[in-house]
C-alpha positions in Angstrom: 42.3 0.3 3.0 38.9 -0.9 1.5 37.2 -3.7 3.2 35.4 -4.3 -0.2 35.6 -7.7 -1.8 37.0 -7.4 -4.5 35.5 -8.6 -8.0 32.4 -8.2 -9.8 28.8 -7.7 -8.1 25.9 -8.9 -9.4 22.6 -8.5 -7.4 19.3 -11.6 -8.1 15.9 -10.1 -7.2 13.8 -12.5 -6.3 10.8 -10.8 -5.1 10.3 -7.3 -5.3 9.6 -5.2 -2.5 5.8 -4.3 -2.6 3.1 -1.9 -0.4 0.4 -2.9 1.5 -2.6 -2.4 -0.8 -6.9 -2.9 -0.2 -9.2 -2.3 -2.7 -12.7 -1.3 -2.6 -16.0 -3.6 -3.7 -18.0 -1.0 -4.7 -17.5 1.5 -8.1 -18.3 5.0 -6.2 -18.0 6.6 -9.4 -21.7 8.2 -9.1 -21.1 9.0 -5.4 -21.4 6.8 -2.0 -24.4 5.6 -1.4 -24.5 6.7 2.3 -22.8 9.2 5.0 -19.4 6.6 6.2 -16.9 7.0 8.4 -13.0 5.3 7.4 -10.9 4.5 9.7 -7.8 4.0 7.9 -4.5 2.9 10.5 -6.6 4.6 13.5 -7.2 8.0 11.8 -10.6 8.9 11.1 -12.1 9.8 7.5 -15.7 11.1 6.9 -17.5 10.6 4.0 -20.7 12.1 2.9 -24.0 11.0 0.4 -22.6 11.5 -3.0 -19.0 12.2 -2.4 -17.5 10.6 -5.5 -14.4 8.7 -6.1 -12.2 11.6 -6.6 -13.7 13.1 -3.4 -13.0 10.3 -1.3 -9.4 10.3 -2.9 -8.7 13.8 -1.8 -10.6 13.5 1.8 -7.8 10.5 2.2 -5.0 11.9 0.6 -5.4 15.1 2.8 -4.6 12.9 5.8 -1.7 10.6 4.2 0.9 12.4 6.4 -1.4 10.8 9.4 -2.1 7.7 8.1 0.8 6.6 5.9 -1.5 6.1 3.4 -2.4 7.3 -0.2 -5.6 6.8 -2.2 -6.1 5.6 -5.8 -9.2 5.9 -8.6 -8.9 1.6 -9.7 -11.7 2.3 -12.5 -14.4 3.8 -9.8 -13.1 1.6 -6.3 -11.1 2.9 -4.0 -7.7 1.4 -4.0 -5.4 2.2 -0.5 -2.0 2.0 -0.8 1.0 2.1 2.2 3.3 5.2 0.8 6.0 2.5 2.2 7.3 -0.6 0.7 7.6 -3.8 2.6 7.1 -6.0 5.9 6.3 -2.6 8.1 3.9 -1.2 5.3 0.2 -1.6 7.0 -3.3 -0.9 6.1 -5.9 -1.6 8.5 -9.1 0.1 7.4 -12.6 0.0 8.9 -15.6 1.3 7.8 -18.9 2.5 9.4 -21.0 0.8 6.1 -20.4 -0.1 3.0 -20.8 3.0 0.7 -16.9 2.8 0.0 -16.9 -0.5 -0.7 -14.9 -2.0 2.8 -16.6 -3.4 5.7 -17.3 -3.3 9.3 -15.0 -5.8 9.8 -11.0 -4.7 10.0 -9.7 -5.2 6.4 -6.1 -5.7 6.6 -3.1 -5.9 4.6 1.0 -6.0 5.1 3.6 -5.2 2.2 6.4 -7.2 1.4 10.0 -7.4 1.7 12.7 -7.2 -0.9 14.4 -10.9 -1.7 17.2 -11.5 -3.2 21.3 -13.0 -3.6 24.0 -11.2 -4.3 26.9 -12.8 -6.0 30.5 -12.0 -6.4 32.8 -13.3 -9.1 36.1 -14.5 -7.6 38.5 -15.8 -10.8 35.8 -18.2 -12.7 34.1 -18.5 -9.6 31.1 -17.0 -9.0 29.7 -17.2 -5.1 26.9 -16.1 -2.8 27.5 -13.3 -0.1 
């Protein structure tokens, strides 16, 4: 026997489930300004004078396995994105300058979880689970 309640199942998002996500200052379009070092969730990235936004991307993306992490083109910055959705999705990204356009500082970010209600119609009635 089915332990299923029985009626009709409706589910209410209320916030979507989202990634962690950092974004550059700097368009690197042209190239980094400067020889950097990332350090993206404790795994090490170098950059070099001139590597360009599509560069960087790949140096990143070679490493995403590593550092959970994938890189974007967001019209010449840098955009980092967790490849996972919600409260465990982290970023924490350091940089040895400023060419990419993050800081010496730890630049942090935390993705968010799914909200929502789900509702089951009993007769006329319709209730929360």
């Amino acid at each position: 026997a089915s332990s299923a309640t029985a009626g009709l199942k409706a589910v209410n998002i209320t916030t979507a489930a989202e990634r962690a996500n950092l974004t550059g200052t700097t368009d690197i379009t042209a190239g980094i300004a400067a020889d950097e070092v990332l350090t993206i969730n404790g795994v090490t990235v170098n950059l070099t004078l001139g590597d360009t936004t599509t560069a960087v991307i790949n140096k990143i993306n070679q490493l995403s396995d590593q550092t959970g992490v994938v890189a974007e083109d967001a019209t010449g910055k840098l955009r980092l994105r967790s490849n996972t959705y919600g409260a465990t999705a982290r970023i924490d990204v350091q940089a040895s300058g400023t060419a990419a356009g993050f800081t010496t500082a730890t630049q942090s970010d935390v993705g968010v979880n799914v909200q929502g209600t789900i509702m089951v119609s009993l007769g006329q009635v319709l209730v929360t689970c």
